[in-house]
PLY file of the C-alpha trace (Angstrom):
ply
format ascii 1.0
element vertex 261
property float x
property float y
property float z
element edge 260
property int vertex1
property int vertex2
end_header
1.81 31.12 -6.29
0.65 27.80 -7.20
1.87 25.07 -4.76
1.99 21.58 -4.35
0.70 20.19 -1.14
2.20 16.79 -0.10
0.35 14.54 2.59
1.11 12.03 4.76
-0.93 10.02 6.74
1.04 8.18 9.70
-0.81 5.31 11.59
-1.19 1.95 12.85
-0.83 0.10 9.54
-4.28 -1.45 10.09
-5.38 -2.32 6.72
-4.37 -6.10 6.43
-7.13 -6.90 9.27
-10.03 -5.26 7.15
-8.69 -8.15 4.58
-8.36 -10.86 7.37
-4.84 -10.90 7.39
-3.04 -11.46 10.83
-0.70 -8.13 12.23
0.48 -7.73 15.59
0.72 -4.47 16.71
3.86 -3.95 17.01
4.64 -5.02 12.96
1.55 -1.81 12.44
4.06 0.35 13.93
7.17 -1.05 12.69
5.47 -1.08 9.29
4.56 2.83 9.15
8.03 3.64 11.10
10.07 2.11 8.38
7.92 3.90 5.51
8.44 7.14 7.63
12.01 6.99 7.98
12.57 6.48 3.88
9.66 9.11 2.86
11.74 11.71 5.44
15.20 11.21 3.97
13.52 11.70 0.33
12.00 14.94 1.70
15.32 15.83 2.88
17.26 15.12 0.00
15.01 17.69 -1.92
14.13 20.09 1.04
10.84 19.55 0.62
8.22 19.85 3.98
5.41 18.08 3.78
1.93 18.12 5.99
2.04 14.50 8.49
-1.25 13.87 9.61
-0.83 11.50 12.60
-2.67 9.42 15.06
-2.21 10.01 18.72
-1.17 6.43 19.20
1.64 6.67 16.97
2.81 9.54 18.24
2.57 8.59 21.57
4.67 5.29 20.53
7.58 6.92 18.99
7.55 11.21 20.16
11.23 11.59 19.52
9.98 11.00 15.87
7.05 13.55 15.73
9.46 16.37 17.50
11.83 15.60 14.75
9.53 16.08 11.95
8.20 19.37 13.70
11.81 20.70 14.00
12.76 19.84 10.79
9.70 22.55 9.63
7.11 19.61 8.86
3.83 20.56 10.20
1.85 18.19 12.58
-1.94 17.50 12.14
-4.24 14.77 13.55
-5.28 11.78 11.91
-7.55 11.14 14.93
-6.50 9.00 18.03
-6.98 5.41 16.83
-6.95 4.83 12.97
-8.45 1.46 13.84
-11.63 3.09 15.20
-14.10 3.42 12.66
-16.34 6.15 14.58
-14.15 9.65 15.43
-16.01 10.65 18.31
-15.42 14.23 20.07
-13.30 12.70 22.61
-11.34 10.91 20.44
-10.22 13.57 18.44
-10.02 16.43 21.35
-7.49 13.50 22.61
-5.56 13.32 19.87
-5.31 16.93 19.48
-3.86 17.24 23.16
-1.89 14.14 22.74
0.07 15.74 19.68
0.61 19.34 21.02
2.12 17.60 24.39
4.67 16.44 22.40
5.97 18.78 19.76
4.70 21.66 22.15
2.82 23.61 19.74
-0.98 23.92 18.46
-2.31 21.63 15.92
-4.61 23.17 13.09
-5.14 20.43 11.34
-7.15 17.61 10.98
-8.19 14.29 8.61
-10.38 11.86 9.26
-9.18 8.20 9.07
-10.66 6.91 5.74
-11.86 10.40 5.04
-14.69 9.13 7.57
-15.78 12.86 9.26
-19.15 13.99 9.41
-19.73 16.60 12.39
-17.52 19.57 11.60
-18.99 21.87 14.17
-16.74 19.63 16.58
-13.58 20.42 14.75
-14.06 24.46 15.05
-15.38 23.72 18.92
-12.17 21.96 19.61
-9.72 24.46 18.21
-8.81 23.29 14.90
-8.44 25.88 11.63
-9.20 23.64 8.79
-9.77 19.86 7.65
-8.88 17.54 4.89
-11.50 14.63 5.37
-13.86 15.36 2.10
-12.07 13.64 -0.74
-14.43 14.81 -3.57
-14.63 11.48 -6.02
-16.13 8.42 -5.66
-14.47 5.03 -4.00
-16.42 1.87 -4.10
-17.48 0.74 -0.32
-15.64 3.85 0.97
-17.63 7.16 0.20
-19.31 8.96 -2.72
-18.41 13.15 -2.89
-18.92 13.69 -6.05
-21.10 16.49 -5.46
-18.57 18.20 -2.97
-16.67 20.83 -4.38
-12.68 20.49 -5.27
-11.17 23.54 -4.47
-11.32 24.78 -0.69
-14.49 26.48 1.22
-16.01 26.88 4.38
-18.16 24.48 6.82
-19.14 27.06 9.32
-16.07 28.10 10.81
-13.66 25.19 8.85
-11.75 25.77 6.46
-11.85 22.60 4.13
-8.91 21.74 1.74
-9.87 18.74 0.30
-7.49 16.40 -2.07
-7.36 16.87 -5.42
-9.18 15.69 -8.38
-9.85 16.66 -11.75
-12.61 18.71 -12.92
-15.34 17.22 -14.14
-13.99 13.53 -14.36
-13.21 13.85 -10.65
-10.86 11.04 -10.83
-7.90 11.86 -8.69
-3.89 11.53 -8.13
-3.81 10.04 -4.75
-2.15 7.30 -3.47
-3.79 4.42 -5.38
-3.71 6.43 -8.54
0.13 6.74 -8.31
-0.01 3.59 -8.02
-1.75 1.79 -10.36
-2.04 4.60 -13.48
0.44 4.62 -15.79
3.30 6.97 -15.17
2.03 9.90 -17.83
-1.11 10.03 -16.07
0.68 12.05 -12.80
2.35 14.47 -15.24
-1.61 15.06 -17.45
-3.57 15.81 -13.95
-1.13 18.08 -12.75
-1.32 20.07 -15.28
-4.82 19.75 -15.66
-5.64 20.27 -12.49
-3.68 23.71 -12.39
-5.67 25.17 -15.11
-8.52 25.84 -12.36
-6.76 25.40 -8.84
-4.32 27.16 -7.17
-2.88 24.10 -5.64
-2.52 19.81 -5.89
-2.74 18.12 -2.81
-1.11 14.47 -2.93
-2.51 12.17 -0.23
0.03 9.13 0.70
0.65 6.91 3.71
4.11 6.16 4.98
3.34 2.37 4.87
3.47 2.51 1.64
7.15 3.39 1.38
7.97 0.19 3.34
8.99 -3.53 2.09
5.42 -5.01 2.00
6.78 -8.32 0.16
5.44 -10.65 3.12
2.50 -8.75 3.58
-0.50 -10.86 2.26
-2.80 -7.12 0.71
-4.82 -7.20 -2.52
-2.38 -6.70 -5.38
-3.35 -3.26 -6.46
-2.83 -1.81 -2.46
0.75 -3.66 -2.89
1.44 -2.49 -6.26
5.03 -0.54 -6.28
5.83 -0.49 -2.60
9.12 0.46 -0.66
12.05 1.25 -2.55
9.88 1.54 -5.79
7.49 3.92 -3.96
10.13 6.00 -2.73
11.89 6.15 -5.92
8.03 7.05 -8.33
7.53 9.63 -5.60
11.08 11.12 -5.93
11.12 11.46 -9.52
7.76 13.37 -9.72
9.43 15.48 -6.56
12.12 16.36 -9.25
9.86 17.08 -11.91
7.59 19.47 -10.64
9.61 20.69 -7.59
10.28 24.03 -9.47
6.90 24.68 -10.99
4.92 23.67 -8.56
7.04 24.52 -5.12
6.25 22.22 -2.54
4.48 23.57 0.82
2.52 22.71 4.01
-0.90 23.09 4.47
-1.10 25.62 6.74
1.76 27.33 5.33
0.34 27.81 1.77
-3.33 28.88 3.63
-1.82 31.60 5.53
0.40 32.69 2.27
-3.35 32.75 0.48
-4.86 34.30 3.56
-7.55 32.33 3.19
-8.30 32.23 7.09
-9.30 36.10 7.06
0 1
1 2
2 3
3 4
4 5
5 6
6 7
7 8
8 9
9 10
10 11
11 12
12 13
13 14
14 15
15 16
16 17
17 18
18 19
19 20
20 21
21 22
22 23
23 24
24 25
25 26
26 27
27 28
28 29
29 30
30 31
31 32
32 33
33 34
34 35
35 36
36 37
37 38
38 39
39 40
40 41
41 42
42 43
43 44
44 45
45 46
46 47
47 48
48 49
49 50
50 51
51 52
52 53
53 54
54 55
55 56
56 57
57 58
58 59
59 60
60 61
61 62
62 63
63 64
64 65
65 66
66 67
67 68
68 69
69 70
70 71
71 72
72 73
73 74
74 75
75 76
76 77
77 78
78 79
79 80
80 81
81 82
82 83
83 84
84 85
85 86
86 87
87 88
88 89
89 90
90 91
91 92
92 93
93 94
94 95
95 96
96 97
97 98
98 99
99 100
100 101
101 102
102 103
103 104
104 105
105 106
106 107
107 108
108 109
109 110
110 111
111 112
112 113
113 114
114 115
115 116
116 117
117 118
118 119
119 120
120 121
121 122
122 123
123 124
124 125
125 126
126 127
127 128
128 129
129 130
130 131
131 132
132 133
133 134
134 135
135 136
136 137
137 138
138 139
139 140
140 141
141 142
142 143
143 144
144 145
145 146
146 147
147 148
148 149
149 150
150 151
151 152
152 153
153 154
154 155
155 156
156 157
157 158
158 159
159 160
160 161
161 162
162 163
163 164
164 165
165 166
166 167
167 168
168 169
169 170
170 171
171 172
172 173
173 174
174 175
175 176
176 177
177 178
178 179
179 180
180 181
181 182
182 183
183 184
184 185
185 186
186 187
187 188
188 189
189 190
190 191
191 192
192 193
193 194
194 195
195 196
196 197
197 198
198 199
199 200
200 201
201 202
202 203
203 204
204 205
205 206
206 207
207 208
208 209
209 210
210 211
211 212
212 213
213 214
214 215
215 216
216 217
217 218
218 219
219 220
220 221
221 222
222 223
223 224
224 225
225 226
226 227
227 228
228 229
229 230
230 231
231 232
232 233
233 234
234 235
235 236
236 237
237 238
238 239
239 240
240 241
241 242
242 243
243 244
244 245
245 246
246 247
247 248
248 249
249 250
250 251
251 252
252 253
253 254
254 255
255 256
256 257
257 258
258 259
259 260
């Protein structure tokens, strides 16, 4: 069955200091908590579970949270330990990997790079992960360039990669920015596109964005529909689709597609 696979990415909320804004730590983690708490209640209003990828210092700030979200039947993956270190190394992510199965008591089998930054996948099979979502296969200006890579999931050695989704061809994609800033049609025109040759959409978001950002000084089109409006553009595409498309985990909808074996 075709599925719809709806990321999260929970972390530090980091991103006004690559614009020189001033954020203490502690309104980085009130930031992403807030977000959290309002994309959870939409997921439970719909019974939706969703994939969290989270760093270790998040969870390690608020575990009560992260065993929630594994009891309500989210599943846990790592977003690496810091998502203010821009080099992953083996340690790091190892780390984070413990860090989250302390808490919620049970293996983690996935992983995503912060900023889709991952190069050495050999690591990742090494260090007991299944698959990773780090190879976002468009291009973004100063970030990365995969057009080449392919869109639908395939092996690196002994990873599985699922990587977000874009269309064919164009490669432009749905994620967070594209919800965002494209008009509201677009959403409904690449999911159906993109269903004509995959057997699943992945949606890549960050809980930040589902928090007041008013204050926050962020370019415009990073700010664009935040909070309430977030939650509420999210939630109606939720209703649209949740019947068409059903809404799964990762690791769920790879073990329903076996395609581990």
């Amino acid at each position: 069955m075709k599925k719809t696979l709806l990321t999260i990415d929970v972390e530090e909320f980091d991103l006004p200091r690559e614009y020189g804004v001033d954020i203490t730590d502690e309104q980085m983690y009130n930031v992403s908590k807030e977000g959290l708490f309002n994309i959870v209640n939409l997921l439970k209003r719909y019974s939706i579970k969703a994939t969290f990828f989270v760093t270790a210092n998040f969870a390690m700030k608020y575990p009560r949270l992260l065993i929630n979200l594994d009891k309500d039947g989210h599943e846990i993956a790592s977003h690496g330990y810091s998502h203010s270190s821009m080099d992953q190394s083996f340690n790091q992510i190892k780390n984070s990997k413990s860090e989250l199965e302390r808490i919620i008591k049970r293996k983690i089998m996935g992983y995503r790079a912060p900023r889709f930054n991952m190069s050495d996948f050999k690591e990742l099979s090494d260090m007991g992960f299944n698959y990773d979502s780090s190879i976002h296969p468009t291009f973004i200006p100063g970030r990365y360039n995969n057009l080449s890579k392919p869109r639908n999931p395939y092996k690196i050695g002994d990873i599985l990669e699922i990587p977000p989704s874009v269309l064919p061809f164009i490669r432009l994609p749905i994620f967070w920015l594209a919800f965002k800033n494209f008009p509201r049609f677009y959403q409904n025109i690449f999911t159906e596109a993109n269903f004509l040759s995959s057997e699943y959409l992945m949606l890549v978001f960050h809980s930040w964005e589902f928090a007041d950002l008013k204050d926050i000084k962020i370019p415009g089109f990073i700010k664009k529909k935040h909070g309430s409006e977030m939650t509420k553009l999210l939630e109606e595409y939720i209703a649209g689709y949740k019947e068409k498309y059903p809404f799964d985990t990762i690791f769920n909808w790879i073990n329903g597609e076996k395609l581990l074996d």
